[in-house]
C-alpha angles and dihedrals in degrees: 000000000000116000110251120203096273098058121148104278144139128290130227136220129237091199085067095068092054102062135088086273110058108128085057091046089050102036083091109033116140116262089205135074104280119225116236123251115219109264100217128262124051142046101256100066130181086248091057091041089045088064096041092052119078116269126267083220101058091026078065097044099045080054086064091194107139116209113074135307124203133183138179121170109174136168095289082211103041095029080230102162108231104172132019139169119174085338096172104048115124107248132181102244099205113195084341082083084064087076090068093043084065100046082045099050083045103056081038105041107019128242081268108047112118132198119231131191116193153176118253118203105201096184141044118276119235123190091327102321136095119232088197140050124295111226123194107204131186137183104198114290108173090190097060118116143157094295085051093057093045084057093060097043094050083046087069103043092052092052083061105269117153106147134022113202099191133055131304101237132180128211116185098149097108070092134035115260107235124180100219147337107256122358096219095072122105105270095243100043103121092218085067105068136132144274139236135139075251108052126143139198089007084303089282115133114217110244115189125168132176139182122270117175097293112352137021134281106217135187125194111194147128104263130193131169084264107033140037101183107174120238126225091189093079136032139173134203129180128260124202097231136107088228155106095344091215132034118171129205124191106215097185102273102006130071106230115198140171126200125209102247082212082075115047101066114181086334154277145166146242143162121273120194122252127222104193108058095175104043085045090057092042091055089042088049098051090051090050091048106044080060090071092051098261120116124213131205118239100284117251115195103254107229103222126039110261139260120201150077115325116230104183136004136202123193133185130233113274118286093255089061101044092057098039074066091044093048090051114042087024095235108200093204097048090058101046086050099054089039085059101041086045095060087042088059102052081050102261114111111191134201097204144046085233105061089040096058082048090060085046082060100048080050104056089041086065108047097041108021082245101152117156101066141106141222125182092172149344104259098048093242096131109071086215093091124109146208146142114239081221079058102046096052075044091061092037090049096053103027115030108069102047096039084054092232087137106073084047098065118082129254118261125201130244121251127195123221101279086057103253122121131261122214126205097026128179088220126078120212123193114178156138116245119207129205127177118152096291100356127106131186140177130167137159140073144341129192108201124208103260092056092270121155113226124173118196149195135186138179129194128170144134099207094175096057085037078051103059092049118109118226088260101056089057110094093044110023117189108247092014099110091057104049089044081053098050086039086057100044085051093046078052093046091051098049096046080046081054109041085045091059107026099044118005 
C-alpha cells in the first residue's frame, strides 16, 4: 500500500526549537504532514480520527492553488508538534506578521504606553495672543483624526487663545518620514499611506464625486462622523481617458491627482493616500481654528523639536487598545508606527522600514532563539518577509500567552469542510488572518472542544504567479479573488481536521 501523508511516523517537538540547539532539533524535521501517535487512554484515538478525517494530501489538491502551502498546529501548552506539512519552508506572512508587531510594540512600549500629540507655545501670551510661534507636534499616533484635531483646537481657545503672532509650525520627526509602505503598491490604494510622528485618519484623504449635468461635482476633505473640513493639500480633476482610473503627481507639498471619467459613473467615494502627513494635518488644524476665530499662518516644518509651554494635548487610547483595533481591522499604519516607536524605544531609531523590521528580527531572535527569519516591515505589506510556519507557532508558543497577545486577536469562525460557517461552534478560534495577491495566512489559537490548547500557523502563496503581475494589476488581479477564496475554505478544512482529531 502506498504511504499516504499520514503515515506512522515520529513526532517533534516544539520545545526543541526553543533551546539553545535549534538549528540541530530542527536540521532534520519532516517536510511532510506528520501522522499522529495515540496518546494513551481511551478507545478514539488520534490515530483512528486521523483516518476518519480527509486527507492533508487531497484537501491540497482539491485547493488547487499552486505555490506552496505550509501548515504547523502544536500543544499550544507543551509546543508538542501534532501536525506538519513543509513546515520549514520560508512564507511570506502577509498581516499575519502583525501578530508579532504587537507582541513587539508590547515588550518595547508597555500595555499601557500612549501616543500625544500637543500644542507648543514657543513665546509668552499676552492678552490672548501669542508673541511667539505655534507648533503642532506629534509623536506617532496612529488613532488621531479629524475629532482629535478639533479638540485641540477647541483646547487653545479655551485657554484663552485668540491670536498667534508668530508662525504655524509642525513638527512630526519623533518618526521618519517615510512616503509610503511598499513601493510596489498601486500609487492610490488607501493601505498604502505615509508616515510621519503627525499622521491623521490613517493619512487617507475622503474623494467623492457626483454627478452634476455634464460633469462631476467633487469634494477632497478629512471627513469624520462630526466634521468635513476641506484640504488644500490635495486636489483632483477628470480626465477624459479609459485608463488607468487613477495617476498621481507629486507637485512638492500637494498631492496632485486625476481620475478616468470612464470610471466614475452617477457617483461614489473612497480614501486616497496621502503623502504629506504634516502638511495634511496642518491644513486639517487651520480650518479647525479659524473656526474658533483664530487664524494661522501656512504651516512650515520647525527643524528642531520644541521647547515651551503646552497649550493643548491629545492623547490616544492605551497600546493594548490600539492594537486590539490593528489586529482586527488589520490597520497598515498602526502597525508601521508601533513597529517604529518599538524599535525608538529600545534606542534604535530607525529611517527606514527596513531597518526597522530588521530590529523586530533581532528582536524575535532574542527572545526565542528564532533565528532564521525576515522582516522588511511591520504590516506585512512588503512580500519580502519571511518565516517558517514551524517559526511562527515557535514565536506564539513562546511568546503569545505570556505577552497576552492573545485576548487582543479577533475571533475567527469556524468553517466545515465545505467552507461554510458554522455557527455556534464548540471550537474557538483567535487568530490573524494574511492577504497579499496570491498569498494567504492565517496563525493563532485554537481552543478545541474538549478544552484542548492548540496554536497554529498556514501559508499559503503562489510567489511565481504574485511575481508576473504589473503594479497596476495589483489591487484587483484577474483570477485573485478566487484563489484567496479557495486559500481561505482549505485554512478552514485543516482546523475543523484539527479540532476533529486533537479535541473532539
Amino acid at each position: 500500500m502506498k504511504r499516504n501523508d499520514f503515515s506512522p511516523s515520529r513526532r517533534w517537538v516544539l520545545a526543541g526549537l526553543m533551546t539553545g540547539v535549534a538549528d540541530c532539533a530542527l536540521a532534520n524535521a519532516p517536510t511532510r504532514s506528520l501522522y499522529p501517535l495515540p496518546r494513551p487512554g481511551g478507545a478514539s484515538t488520534e490515530v483512528s480520527k486521523a483516518r476518519r478525517a480527509p486527507s492533508v494530501t487531497q484537501l491540497i489538491a482539491d485547493a488547487n492553488l499552486g505555490g506552496k502551502v505550509t501548515f504547523v498546529v502544536a500543544d499550544a501548552k507543551t509546543g508538542e508538534v501534532l501536525e506538519a506539512h513543509k513546515p520549514l519552508y520560508p512564507m511570506p506572512p502577509a498581516s499575519v506578521t502583525k501578530s508579532l508587531t504587537a507582541l513587539y510594540g508590547l515588550s518595547a512600549l508597555g500595555a499601557d504606553h500612549r501616543f500625544r500629540t500637543c500644542l507648543i507655545a514657543t513665546g509668552p501670551i499676552e492678552d490672548g495672543t501669542l508673541k511667539g510661534d505655534l507648533v503642532l507636534v506629534g509623536t506617532g499616533d496612529p488613532t488621531l483624526d479629524t475629532d482629535g484635531l478639533a479638540d485641540l483646537a477647541s483646547q487653545m481657545k479655551a485657554n484663552g487663545i485668540h491670536a498667534v503672532q508668530g508662525r504655524f509650525l509642525t513638527y512630526g520627526s519623533r518618526l521618519p518620514h517615510l512616503r509610503l509602505i511598499d513601493p510596489d503598491q498601486p500609487d492610490h490604494v488607501g493601505y498604502n499611506p505615509s508616515i510621519s510622528g503627525l499622521n491623521l485618519n490613517f493619512n487617507r484623504v475622503h474623494f467623492e464625486w457626483k454627478r452634476a449635468g455634464e460633469g462631476y461635482s467633487m469634494a477632497m476633505d478629512a471627513r469624520t462622523a462630526k466634521y468635513r473640513p476641506a484640504v488644500s493639500v490635495a486636489r483632483i480633476s477628470v480626465a477624459d481617458r479609459k485608463g488607468p482610473v487613477y495617476t498621481y503627481n507629486d507637485l512638492g507639498g500637494t498631492d496632485d491627482w486625476t481620475v478616468a471619467r470612464s470610471a466614475l459613473g452617477q457617483g461614489g467615494s473612497r480614501w486616497l493616500p496621502v503623502r504629506y502627513p504634516d502638511a495634511y494635518c496642518a491644513d486639517v488644524f487651520r480650518t479647525l481654528a479659524r473656526s474658533h476665530g483664530i487664524t494661522l499662518t501656512k504651516a512650515d516644518p520647525a527643524s528642531d523639536a520644541p521647547s515651551g509651554e503646552m497649550l493643548a494635548e491629545w492623547t490616544s487610547p492605551r497600546l493594548e487598545e490600539i492594537l486590539r483595533g490593528m489586529l482586527k481591522y488589520s490597520t497598515n499604519l498602526t502597525a508601521e508606527v508601533v513597529g517604529l516607536a518599538a524599535s525608538l524605544a529600545r534606542g534604535a531609531p530607525q529611517d527606514s522600514l527596513r531597518a526597522s523590521g530588521g530590529q523586530m528580527t533581532d528582536w524575535l531572535s532574542e527572545k526565542t532563539r528564532i533565528n532564521k527569519v525576515r522582516f522588511v516591515d511591520h504590516s506585512g505589506l512588503g512580500d519580502q518577509s519571511r518565516i517558517s510556519a514551524s517559526e511562527m507557532v515557535g514565536a506564539l508558543v513562546r511568546l503569545g500567552p505570556d505577552a497576552g497577545l492573545r485576548p487582543l486577536l479577533k475571533q475567527v469562525p469556524m468553517l466545515d469542510q465545505k467552507g461554510n460557517r458554522v455557527d455556534n461552534h464548540p471550537a474557538k478560534i483567535r487568530a490573524k488572518t494574511g492577504t497579499l495577491n496570491f498569498v494567504s495566512a492565517l496563525a493563532g489559537y485554537i481552543e478545541a472542544p474538549d478544552g484542548t490548547d492548540l496554536v497554529f500557523a498556514i501559508f499559503c502563496a503562489d510567489l511565481d504567479r504574485r511575481a508576473k503581475l504589473t503594479k497596476a494589476e495589483r489591487e484587483r488581479p484577474e483570477g485573485g479573488k478566487s484563489w484567496t477564496r479557495r486559500a481561505r475554505r482549505l485554512h478552514g478544512q485543516l482546523i475543523a481536521r484539527w479540532t476533529a482529531v486533537y479535541g473532539a
